[in-house]
N, C-alpha and C positions, 0 to 999 in steps of 0.2 A: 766905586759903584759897580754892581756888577750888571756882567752886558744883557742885554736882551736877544734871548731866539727865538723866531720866526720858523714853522715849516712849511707855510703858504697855506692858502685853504681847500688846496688837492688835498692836503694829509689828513686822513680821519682819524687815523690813531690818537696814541699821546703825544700832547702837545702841553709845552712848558714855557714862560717866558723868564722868569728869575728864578734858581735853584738855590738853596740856602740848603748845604747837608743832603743824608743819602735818599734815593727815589726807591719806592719797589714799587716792580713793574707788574707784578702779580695779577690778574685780571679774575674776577669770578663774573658765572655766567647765572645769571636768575632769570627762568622758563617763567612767563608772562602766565598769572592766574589764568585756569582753564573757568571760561562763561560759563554756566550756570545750566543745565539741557533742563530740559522737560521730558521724563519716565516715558517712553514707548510704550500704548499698549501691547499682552501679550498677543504675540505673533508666532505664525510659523517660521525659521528659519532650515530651510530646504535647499538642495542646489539640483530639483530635480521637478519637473512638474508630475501632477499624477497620472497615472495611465487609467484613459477612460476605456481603457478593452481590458483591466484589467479580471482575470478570471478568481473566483472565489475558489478560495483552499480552505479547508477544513481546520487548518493546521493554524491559521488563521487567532482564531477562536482560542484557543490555546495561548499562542503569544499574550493576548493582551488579559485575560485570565491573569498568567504570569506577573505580565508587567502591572498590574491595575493594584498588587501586593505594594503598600507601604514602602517607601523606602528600596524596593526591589532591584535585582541587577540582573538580568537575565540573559544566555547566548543563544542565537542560533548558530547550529556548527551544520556542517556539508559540505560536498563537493561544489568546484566552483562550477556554474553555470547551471544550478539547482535552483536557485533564483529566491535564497537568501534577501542581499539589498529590494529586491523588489516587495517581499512581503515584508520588507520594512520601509519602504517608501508608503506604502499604504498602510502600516501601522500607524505612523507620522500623522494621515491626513486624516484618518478614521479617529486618532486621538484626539486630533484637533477640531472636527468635526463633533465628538461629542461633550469635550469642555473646550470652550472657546474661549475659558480666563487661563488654560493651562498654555506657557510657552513650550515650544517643541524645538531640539537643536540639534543640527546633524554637524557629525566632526568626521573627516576623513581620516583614519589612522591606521594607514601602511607605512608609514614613518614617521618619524620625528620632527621634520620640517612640513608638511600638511597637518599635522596635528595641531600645532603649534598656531598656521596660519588659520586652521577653525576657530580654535579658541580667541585669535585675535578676530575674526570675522563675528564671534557673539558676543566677545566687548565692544566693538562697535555698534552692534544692532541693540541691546540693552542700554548704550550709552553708559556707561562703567565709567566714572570719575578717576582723569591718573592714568588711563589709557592710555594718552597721545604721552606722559613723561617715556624718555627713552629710556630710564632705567628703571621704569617700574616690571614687574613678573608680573607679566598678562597672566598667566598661572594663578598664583594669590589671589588676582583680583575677579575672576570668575569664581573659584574657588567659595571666596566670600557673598561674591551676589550670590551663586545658587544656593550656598548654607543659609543665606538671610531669609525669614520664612515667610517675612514682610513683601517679599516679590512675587511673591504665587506659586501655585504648582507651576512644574516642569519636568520636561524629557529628553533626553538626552543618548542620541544615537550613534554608535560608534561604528562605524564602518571598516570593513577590511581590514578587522586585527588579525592578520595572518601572523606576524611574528610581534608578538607582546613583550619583547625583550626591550624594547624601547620607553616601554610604562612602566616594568616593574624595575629594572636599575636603576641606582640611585644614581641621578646625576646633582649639579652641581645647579644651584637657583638662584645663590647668590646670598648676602647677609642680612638676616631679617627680611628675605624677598625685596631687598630694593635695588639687585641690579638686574639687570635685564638678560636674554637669554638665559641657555639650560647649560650651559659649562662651566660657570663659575661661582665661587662663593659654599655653602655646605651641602651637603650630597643630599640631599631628595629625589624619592621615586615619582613621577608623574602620575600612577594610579593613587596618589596618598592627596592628589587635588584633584579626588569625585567625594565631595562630601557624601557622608550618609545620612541620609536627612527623612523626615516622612514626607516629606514634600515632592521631593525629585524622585523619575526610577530610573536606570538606565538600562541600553536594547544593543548586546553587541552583535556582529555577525565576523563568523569566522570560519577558516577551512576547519581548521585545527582544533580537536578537542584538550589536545593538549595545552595548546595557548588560549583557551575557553577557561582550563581550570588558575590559571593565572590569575584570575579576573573575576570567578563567580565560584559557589559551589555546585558542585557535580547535579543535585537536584533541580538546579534551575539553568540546567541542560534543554534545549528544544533541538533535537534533530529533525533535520527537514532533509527530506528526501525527495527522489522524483516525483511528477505529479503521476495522479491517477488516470488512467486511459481517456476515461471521460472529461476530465479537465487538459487535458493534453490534447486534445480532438479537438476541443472548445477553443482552446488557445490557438491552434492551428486555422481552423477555421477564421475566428477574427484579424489575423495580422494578415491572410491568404485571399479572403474574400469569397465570392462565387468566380470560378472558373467555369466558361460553358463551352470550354476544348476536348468534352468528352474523355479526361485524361484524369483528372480530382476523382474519380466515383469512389467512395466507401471504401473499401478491400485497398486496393493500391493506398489512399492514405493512412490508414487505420496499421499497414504494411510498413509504411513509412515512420510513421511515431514508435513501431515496435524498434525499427531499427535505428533509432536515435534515441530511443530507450526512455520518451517521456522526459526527456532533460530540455527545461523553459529553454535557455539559449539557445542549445542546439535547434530548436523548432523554430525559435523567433528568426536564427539565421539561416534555417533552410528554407521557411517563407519567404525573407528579403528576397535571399538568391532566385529562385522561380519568379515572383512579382517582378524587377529589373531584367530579368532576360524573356518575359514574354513578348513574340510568342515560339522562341526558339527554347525556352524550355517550360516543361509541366512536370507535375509533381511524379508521373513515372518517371520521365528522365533523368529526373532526379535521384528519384530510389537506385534505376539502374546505372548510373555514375556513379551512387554515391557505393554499391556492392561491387566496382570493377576493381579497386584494387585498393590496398593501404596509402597507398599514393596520393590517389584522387580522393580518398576519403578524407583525407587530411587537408589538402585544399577546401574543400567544401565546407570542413569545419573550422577553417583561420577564414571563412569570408567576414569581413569587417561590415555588419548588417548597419553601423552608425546607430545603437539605439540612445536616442537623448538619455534614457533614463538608467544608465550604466556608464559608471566611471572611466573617465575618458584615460586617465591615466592605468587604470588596471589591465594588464593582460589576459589573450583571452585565453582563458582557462579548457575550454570546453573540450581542445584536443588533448594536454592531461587525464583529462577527467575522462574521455573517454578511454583513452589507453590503460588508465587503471582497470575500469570496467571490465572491459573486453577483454586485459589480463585474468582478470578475474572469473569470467563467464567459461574464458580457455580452459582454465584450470577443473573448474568441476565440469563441464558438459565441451567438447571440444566439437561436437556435433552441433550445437546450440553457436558456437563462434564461428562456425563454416558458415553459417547461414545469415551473420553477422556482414 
């Protein structure tokens, strides 16, 4: 007779008491059916609230003109600190503001891992069935909610494609999309999961026209440039407030925006900077700091203003973007950069 073993009732493994012939140990693991949700209505999904001093742009008008085409995919290209994400934070809310059954979705993609995490962050907000399995392609499964035409309209905003090399190489999805991550299994490009739908449009913003044409054709180009003197003023004035130090008058700041060239950042953070130091500074002393040397002009432009509504991970562009400028301004009037 054969003997009997025991492993005590600590052991939770395998446990055998008579073995007659061979065992395999082999284990399979089966992921407990996912419950049943109930559809979300459409919502905004945003990671920025809106700005209520936000100033109207002309250019405005246009975007959604653009985007409001069918099916459409449109870029704004610029310099950074043009302020780009911002007339798309308010595209976002004005969209949603005028169809409240349309979803709106923002994905951050400077890389490949935030891109990635967006897309996992709007299969959770839809509740996307097969999400929580570890090997499904969050990819596929977006992919198909947005084609489905049974879910509603939707928007779809891509943020900070400065280098698109990340969406248009094929990387690797896996077999039949059932394993997980982007490196393994058949090569697929990441731009090949934006359906084109008449349903969906999507809104990119980028420095690069060249990584624009990756992505869209050259016609559904929106360059955005500086703002206009009078929205520049306007913008200055609400983040600045009333100043009654006798130092704000007209000229001096009017002076001010010429030398910052009407660039949203550079004014939103040369507001912060005066607002936190008053009342040891004002918007002269400002100006005449920010004219004593390349030095301190560059300080002035890395001041870190904290705006919620700018990507916390993006650097700040603004002293680039001036340095081109001002190369530039050098180049053809070098009389005009003296005075810079």
């Amino acid at each position: 007779m054969a003997s009997a073993t025991s492993f005590g009732e600590a052991n939770s493994g395998f446990q055998a008491r008579i073995i007659h012939g061979p065992v395999n140990t082999q284990f399979h693991h089966y992921a407990p059916p996912e419950r049943p949700e109930t559809p979300p209505d459409p919502s905004i999904v945003i990671p920025f609230s809106r700005d209520t001093d936000f100033v109207e742009r002309a250019i405005l008008d246009q975007i959604h003109q653009k985007c409001a085409v069918l099916g459409s995919r449109t870029a704004l290209v610029g310099l950074g600190g043009v302020g780009k994400s911002q007339l798309a934070i308010e595209y976002a809310y004005r969209t949603r503001d005028r169809s409240p059954e349309t979803w709106v979705f923002w994905a951050h993609a400077s890389n490949a891992a935030r891109f990635e995490q967006s897309f996992r962050d709007i299969a959770n907000c839809v509740k996307i069935s097969g999400r929580q399995n570890p090997t499904a392609n969050i990819f596929q499964l977006v992919h198909d909610w947005l084609r489905d035409e049974t879910k509603g309209k939707w928007a779809l905003i891509l943020d900070n494609v400065d280098d698109a090399g990340f969406l248009v190489e094929a990387r690797r999805t896996g077999q039949d999309g059932q394993t997980s991550g982007i490196e393994s299994g058949n090569p697929r490009s990441l731009v090949s999961y934006f359906p084109q739908c008449p349903h969906g449009s999507i809104l990119i913003t980028t420095r690069s026209e060249d990584e624009a044409l990756n992505l869209v054709e050259p016609r559904d180009i929106v360059t955005i440039g500086p703002m206009s003197s009078e929205d520049a003023l306007t913008l200055f004035e609400n983040r600045l407030g009333v100043v009654d130090d006798g130092s704000n008058d007209g000229d001096v700041g009017a002076e001010l925006l010429v030398a910052l060239e009407f660039m949203p950042l550079a004014i939103v953070q040369a507001a912060a900077y005066i607002l936190r130091r008053r009342p040891r500074s004002s918007v002269r002393k400002y100006l005449q700091a920010f004219r004593e040397s390349d030095r301190k002009r560059a300080s002035l432009l890395d001041y870190n203003s904290k705006e919620l509504r700018r990507d916390r991970e993006a650097k700040n562009s603004i002293i680039v973007t001036w340095q081109i400028s001002f190369d530039h301004v050098r180049e053809i009037r070098s009389s005009a950069a003296d005075l810079l």
